[in-house]
C-alpha positions in Angstrom: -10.9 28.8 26.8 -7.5 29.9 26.8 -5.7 26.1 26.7 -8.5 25.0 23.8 -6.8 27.6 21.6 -3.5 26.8 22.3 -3.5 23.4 21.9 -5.7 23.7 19.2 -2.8 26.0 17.7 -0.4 23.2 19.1 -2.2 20.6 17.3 -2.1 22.4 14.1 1.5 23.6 14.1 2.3 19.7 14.6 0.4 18.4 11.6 1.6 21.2 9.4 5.5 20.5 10.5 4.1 16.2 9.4 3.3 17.4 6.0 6.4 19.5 5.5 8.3 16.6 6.8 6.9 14.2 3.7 7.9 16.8 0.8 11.8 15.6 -0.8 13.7 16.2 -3.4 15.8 12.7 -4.7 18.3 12.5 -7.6 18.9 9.4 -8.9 18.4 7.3 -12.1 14.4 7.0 -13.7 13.5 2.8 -14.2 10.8 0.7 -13.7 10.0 -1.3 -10.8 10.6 -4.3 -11.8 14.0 -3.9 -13.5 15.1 -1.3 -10.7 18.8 -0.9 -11.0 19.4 -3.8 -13.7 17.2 -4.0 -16.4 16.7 -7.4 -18.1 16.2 -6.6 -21.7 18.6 -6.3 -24.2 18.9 -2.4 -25.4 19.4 0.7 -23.7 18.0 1.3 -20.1 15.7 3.8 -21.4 14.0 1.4 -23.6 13.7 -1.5 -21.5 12.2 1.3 -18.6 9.7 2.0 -21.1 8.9 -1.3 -22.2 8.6 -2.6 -18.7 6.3 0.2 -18.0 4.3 -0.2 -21.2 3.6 -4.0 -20.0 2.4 -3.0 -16.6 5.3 -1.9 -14.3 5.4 1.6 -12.8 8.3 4.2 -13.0 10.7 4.1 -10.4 13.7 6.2 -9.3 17.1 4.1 -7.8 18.3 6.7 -5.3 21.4 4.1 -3.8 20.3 0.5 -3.0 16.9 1.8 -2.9 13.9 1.9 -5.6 10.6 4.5 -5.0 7.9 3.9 -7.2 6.6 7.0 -8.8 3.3 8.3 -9.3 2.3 11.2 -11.6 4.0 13.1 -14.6 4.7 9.6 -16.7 5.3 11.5 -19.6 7.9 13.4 -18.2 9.3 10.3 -16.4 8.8 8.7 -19.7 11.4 11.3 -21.5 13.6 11.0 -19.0 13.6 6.9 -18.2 16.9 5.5 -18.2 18.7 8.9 -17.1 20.1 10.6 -14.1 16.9 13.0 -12.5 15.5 15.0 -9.6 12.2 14.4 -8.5 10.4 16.4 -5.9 7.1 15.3 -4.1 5.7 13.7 -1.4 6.9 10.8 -0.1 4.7 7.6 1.8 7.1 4.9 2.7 8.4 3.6 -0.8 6.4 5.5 -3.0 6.9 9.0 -4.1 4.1 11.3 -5.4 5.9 13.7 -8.2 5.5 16.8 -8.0 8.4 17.7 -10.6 10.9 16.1 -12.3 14.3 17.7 -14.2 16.9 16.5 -15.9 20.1 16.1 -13.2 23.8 15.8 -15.2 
């Protein structure tokens, strides 16, 4: 009885340390997904991000080379397209689910 509870315990300390492995925080700049780093419209970043977005693409963050999608709080990813951020949330491969977002000078 004694081994079932400790590698039940085991088994539970090692999917709570997997969870707590997927929370990050990233800075980098909001886009879209389909601009990433170079947006293709004429006009500001910001506005092409929000156009882009408004025809079907999803927010995104450019942390380096790389580009996460993001998934929840648009409206604060929308005030903050085109500029430098810090999202927090959970991240599964490429995509990030937001947990916050602030603005990052």
């Amino acid at each position: 009885m004694r081994i079932r509870i400790v590698a039940l315990l085991f088994l539970l300390m090692m999917a709570a340390c997997a969870l707590a492995a997927d929370q990050r925080t990233l800075t980098g700049t909001i886009t879209d997904t389909m601009c990433g780093a170079k947006h293709m419209m004429p006009g500001s970043a910001a506005d092409c991000t929000r156009d882009c977005v408004k025809g079907g693409s999803k927010y995104g963050l450019v942390v380096g080379d790389k580009v996460y999608t993001l998934a929840g709080h648009e409206a604060d990813l929308d005030k903050l397209a085109g500029a430098k951020a810090t999202v927090k949330g959970e991240v599964k491969g490429d995509t990030v689910q937001v947990a916050s977002v602030t603005a990052t000078k």
